[in-house]
C-alpha positions in Angstrom: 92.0 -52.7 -30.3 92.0 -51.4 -26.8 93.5 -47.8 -27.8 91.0 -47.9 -30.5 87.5 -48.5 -28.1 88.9 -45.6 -25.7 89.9 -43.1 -28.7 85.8 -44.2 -30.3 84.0 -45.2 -26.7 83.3 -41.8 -25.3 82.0 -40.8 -29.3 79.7 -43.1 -29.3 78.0 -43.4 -25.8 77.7 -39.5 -26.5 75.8 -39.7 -29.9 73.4 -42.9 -28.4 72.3 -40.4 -25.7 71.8 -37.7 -28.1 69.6 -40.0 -30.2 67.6 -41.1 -27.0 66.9 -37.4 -26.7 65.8 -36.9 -30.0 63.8 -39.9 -29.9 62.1 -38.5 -27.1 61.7 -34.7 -27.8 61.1 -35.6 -31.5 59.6 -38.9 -32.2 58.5 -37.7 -35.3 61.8 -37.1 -37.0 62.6 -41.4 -36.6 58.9 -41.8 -37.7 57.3 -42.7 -34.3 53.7 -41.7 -33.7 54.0 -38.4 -31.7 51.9 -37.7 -28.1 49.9 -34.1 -27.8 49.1 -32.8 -24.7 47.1 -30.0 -25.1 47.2 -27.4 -22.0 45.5 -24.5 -21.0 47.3 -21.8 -19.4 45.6 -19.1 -17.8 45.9 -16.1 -19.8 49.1 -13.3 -19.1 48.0 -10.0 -17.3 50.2 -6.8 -16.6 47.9 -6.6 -13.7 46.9 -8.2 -10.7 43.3 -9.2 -10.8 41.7 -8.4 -7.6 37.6 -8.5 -6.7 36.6 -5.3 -4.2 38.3 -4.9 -1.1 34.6 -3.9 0.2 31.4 -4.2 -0.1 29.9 -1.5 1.9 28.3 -0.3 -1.2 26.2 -2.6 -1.9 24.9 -2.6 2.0 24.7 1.2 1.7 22.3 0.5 -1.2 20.4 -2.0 0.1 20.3 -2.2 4.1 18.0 0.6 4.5 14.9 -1.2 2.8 15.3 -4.6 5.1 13.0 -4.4 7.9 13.0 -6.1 11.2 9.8 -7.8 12.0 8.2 -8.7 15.9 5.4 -10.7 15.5 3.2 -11.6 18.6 0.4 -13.8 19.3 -1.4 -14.6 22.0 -1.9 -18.5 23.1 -4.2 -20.0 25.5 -2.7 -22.4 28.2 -3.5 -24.4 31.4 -3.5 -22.2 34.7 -1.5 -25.2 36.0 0.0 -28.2 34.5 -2.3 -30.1 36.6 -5.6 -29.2 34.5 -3.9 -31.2 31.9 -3.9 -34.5 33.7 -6.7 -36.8 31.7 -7.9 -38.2 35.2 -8.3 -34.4 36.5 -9.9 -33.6 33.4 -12.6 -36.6 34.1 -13.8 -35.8 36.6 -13.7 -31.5 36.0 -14.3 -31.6 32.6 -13.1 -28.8 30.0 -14.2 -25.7 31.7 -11.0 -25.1 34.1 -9.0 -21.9 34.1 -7.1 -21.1 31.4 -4.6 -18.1 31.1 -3.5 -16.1 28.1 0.3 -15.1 27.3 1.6 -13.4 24.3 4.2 -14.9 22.1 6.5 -12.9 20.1 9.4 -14.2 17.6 11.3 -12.6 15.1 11.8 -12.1 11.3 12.7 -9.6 8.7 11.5 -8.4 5.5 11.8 -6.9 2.3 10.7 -2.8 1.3 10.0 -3.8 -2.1 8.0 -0.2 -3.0 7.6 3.5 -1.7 4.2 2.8 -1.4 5.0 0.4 1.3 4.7 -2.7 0.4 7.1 -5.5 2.1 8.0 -8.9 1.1 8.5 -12.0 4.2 7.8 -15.5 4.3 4.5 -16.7 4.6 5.8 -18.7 8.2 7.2 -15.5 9.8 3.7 -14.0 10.1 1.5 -17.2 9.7 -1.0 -16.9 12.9 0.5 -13.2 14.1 -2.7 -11.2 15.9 0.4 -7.8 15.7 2.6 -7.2 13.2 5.8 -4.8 14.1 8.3 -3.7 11.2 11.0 -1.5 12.9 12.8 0.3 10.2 16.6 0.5 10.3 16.5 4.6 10.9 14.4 3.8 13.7 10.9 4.2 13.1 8.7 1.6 13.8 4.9 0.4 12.8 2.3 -1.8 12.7 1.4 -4.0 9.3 -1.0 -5.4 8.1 -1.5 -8.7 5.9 -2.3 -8.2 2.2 -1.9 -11.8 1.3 0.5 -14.8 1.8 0.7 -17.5 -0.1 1.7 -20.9 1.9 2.7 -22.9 -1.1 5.7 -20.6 -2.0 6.3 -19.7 1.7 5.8 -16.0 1.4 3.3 -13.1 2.3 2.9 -9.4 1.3 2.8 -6.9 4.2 1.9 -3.1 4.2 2.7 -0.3 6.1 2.1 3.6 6.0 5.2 5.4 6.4 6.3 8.4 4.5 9.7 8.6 3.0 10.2 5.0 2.7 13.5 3.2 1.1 12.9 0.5 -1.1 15.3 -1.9 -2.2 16.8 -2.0 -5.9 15.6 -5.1 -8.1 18.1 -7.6 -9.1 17.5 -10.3 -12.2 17.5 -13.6 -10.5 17.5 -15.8 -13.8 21.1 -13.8 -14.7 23.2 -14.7 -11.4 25.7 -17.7 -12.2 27.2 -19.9 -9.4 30.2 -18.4 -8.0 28.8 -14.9 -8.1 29.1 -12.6 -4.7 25.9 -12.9 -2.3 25.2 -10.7 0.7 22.0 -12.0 3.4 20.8 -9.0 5.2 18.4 -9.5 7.9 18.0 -9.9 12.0 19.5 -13.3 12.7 18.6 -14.1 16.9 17.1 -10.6 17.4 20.7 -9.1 17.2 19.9 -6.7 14.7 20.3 -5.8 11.5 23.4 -8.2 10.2 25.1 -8.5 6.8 26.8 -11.9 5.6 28.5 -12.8 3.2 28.8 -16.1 0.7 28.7 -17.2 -2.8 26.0 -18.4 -4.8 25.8 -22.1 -4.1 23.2 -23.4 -6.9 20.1 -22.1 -8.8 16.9 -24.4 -9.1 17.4 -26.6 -6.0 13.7 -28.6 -5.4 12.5 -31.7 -4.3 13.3 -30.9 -0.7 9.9 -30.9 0.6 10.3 -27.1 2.2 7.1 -26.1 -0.5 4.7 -27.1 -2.7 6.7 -24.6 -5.5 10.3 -25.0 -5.2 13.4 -23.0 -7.3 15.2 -22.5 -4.5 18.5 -20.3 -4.9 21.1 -21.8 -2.8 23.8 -19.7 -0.7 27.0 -20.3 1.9 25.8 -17.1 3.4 25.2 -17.4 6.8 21.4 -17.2 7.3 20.4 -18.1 10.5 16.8 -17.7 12.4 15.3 -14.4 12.6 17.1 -14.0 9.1 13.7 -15.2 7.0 12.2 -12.8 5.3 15.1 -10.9 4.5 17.1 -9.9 2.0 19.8 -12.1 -0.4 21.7 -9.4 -2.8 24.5 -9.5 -5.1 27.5 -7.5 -5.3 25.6 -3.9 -5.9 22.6 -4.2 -3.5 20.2 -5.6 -5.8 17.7 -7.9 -4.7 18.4 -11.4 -6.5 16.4 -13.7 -3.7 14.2 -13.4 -0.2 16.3 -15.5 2.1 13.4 -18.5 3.3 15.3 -21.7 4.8 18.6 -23.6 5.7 19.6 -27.2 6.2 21.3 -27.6 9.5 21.5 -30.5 12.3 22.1 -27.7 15.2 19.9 -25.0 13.9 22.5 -22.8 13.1 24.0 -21.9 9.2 25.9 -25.0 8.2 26.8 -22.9 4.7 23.2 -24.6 3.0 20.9 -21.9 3.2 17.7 -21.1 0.4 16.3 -18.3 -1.3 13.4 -17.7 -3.2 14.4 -16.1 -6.7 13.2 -12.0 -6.9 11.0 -13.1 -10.4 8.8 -16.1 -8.2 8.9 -13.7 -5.4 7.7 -11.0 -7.7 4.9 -12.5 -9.6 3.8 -13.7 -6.0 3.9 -10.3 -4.8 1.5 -8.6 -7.4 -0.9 -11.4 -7.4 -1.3 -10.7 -4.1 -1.8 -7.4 -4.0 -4.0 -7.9 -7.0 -5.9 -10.5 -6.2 -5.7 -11.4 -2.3 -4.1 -14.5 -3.0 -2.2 -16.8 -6.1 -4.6 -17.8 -8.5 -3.1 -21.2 -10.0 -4.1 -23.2 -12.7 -5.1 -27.0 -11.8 -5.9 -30.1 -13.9 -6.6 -32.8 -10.9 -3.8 -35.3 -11.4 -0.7 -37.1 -9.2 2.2 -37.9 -11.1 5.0 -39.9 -10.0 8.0 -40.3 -12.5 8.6 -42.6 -15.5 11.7 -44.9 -14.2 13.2 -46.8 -16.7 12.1 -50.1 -16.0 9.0 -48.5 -16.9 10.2 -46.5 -20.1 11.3 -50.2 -21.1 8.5 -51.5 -20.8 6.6 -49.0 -22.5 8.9 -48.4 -25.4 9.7 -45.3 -24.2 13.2 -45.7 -23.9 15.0 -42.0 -24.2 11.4 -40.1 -23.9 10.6 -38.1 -21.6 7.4 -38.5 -19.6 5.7 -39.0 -16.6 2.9 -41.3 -15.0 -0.5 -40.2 -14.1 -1.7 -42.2 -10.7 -4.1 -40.8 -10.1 -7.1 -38.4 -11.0 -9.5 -36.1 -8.5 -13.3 -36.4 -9.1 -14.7 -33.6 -11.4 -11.5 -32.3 -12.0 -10.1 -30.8 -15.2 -8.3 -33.9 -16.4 -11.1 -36.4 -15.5 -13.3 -34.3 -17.9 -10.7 -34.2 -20.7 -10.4 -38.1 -20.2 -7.3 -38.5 -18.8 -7.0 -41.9 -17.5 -4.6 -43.6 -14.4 -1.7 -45.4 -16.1 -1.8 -42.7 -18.9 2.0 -41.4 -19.6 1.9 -37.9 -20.4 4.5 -37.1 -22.8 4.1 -33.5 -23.5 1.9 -30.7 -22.4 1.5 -27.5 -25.0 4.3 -29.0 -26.9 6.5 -28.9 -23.6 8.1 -32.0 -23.0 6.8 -33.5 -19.5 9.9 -35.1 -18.1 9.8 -33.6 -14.6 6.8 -33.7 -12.8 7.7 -30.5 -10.7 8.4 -28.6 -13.5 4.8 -29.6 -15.6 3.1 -29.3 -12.3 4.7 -25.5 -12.5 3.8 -25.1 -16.1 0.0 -25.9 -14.9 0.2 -23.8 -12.4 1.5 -20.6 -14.7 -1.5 -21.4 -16.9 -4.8 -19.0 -16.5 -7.6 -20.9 -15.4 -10.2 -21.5 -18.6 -7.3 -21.7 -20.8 -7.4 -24.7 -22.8 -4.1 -26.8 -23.3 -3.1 -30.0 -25.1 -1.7 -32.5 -23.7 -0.2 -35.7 -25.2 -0.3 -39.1 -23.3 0.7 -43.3 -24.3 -2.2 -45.3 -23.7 -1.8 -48.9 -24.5 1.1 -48.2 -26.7 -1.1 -45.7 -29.0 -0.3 -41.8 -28.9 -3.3 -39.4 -28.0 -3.8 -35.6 -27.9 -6.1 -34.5 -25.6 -7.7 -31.1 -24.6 -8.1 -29.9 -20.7 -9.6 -26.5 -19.6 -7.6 -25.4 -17.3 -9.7 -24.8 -13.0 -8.3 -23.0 -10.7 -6.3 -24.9 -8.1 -7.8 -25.1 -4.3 -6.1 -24.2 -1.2 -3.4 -26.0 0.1 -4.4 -29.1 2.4 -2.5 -29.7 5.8 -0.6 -32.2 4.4 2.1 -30.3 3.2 4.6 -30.5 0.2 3.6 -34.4 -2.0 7.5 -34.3 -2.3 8.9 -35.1 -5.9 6.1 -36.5 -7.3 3.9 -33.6 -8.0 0.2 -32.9 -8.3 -0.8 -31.0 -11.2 
């Protein structure tokens, strides 16, 4: 029995393993149900594939037509700290010597035309008495202000230069996140700089900079003095105008914003055409539909949003739009964001008449609104995310 286990031991232990293996590899074949894993290899190249070694290009192309601005003002202040003291001021009153400084700061901007018409943020030259735009060959000039527009944070400048470079228009609705981005402007008064990042995001709002918000977002380092200036893509075209960053220190934390070449665009020839942006405006704040409220309406999986609350004489109190009303579509476009209807408004010629369909106590109603014209900005700034239409 012995001789017979060690002549039929080693046999057998071998073909147990060999099954366990085929069990494994092949559970099919002993008709067990089989595991896929399906991966995805990346495909096989005879090549290495390798992004440019440079992009001196592109800055080639484009630095020339990025301007650095000096803006100066001058400001009125106490002779002596003392003739701001309330009691000294009691008894004095308001006519005490006052002496006048000038204030400079810097920014950059845009040579959007031969004709010599530049693109900045409305807060670079908001209150300037001179405008300087010293070209990167050297020659410098004075501007002067076609228009700005606070609500998108930008203004239009013109010079009168001959010979001027002007920067090559990009398609800002084409560039995906991950795509190359170059800032060009004159971050501390340094001087013309280049950095260099990736596209971030595309559409970034809500963050109370403006009343108009569809931000581009770039790791580009865009410090102060850079506003104003120029965000391109890999071959010098234009794609944004660089306008903000996010930082605790005040330096680039890697969150800067642009504003996209199309807004910047249709700003820029309203301006020139008009003096200023001409908006539509119906005369309503909105504030989302939550979903305790979508519930409660039967709205569940709708999009909408709340009306709460209606200017006098406006546009929507004469097409009897009512607080509590839940707008569910304007022209057929869905109203789920109250940004983006209060954008859609705001594209809309004035007198133009659109439709617009609200819930009222659980009834659908389409109404009709003719379109006003929006009025200037308050001091109050941005409503954040709720919109005013």
């Amino acid at each position: 029995m012995l001789k017979a286990l060690r002549y039929f031991g080693w046999p057998l232990v071998v073909g147990v393993l060999a099954a366990l293996l085929i069990i494994q590899h092949y559970p099919q074949w002993v008709g067990l149900p089989q595991q896929e894993v399906h991966l995805q290899e990346a495909p096989k190249f005879n090549f290495s594939r390798q992004g440019p070694d440079s992009y001196a290009d592109a800055v080639t192309s484009a630095s020339p037509a990025v301007a650095n601005l000096y803006t100066t003002k001058m400001v009125s202040k106490p002779a002596h700290p003392l003739f701001e003291d309330p009691q000294f001021r009691r008894f004095f009153g308001d006519n005490l010597p006052r002496q006048r400084r000038m204030e400079s700061s810097l920014g950059s901007a845009v040579i959007m035309s031969p004709e010599g018409y530049l693109l900045t943020n409305n807060h670079v030259t908001a209150g300037a008495d001179q405008i300087v735009v010293a070209l990167k060959d050297g020659r410098e000039t004075l501007a002067h202000l076609v228009g700005s527009d606070p609500e998108t944070d930008l203004a239009v400048l013109k010079i009168d230069l001959k010979d001027l470079p002007s920067i090559t228009l990009g398609r800002s609705d084409n560039i995906r996140i991950g795509d190359v981005a170059l800032a060009i402007g004159n971050p501390f008064g340094v001087g013309q700089t280049v950095t260099m990042g990736i596209i971030s995001a595309t559409g970034r709002n809500q963050l109370g900079l403006n009343t108009y918000e569809d931000f581009i977002q770039t790791d580009a380092a865009i410090n102060p003095g850079n506003s104003g200036g120029a965000l391109v893509d890999a071959s010098g075209n234009l794609i944004g105008i660089n306008t903000a960053i996010l930082s605790k220190s005040g330096g680039s934390q890697g969150i800067g914003f642009a504003i996209p070449t199309k807004l910047a665009l249709e700003v820029m020839k309203a301006i020139i055409e008009h003096g200023s942006v001409i908006r539509g405006w119906l005369g309503i704040e909105v504030q989302p539909l939550t979903q305790e409220l979508a519930e409660s309406f039967g709205l569940e999986g709708r999009p909408g949003i709340v009306v709460a609350g209606i200017y006098r004489d406006s546009p929507a109190q004469r097409a009897s739009l009512q607080p509590g009303d839940i707008i569910l579509s304007i022209d057929g476009e869905p109203a789920g964001d109250g940004r983006r209807s209060m954008n859609q408004v705001a594209r809309t010629r004035p007198s133009e008449k659109i439709s617009i369909l609200v819930m009222r106590n659980g009834k659908e109603l389409e109404l009709t609104a003719e379109v006003g014209v929006r009025p200037p900005p308050s001091n109050n700034g941005s409503n954040g995310g709720n919109g005013s239409n």
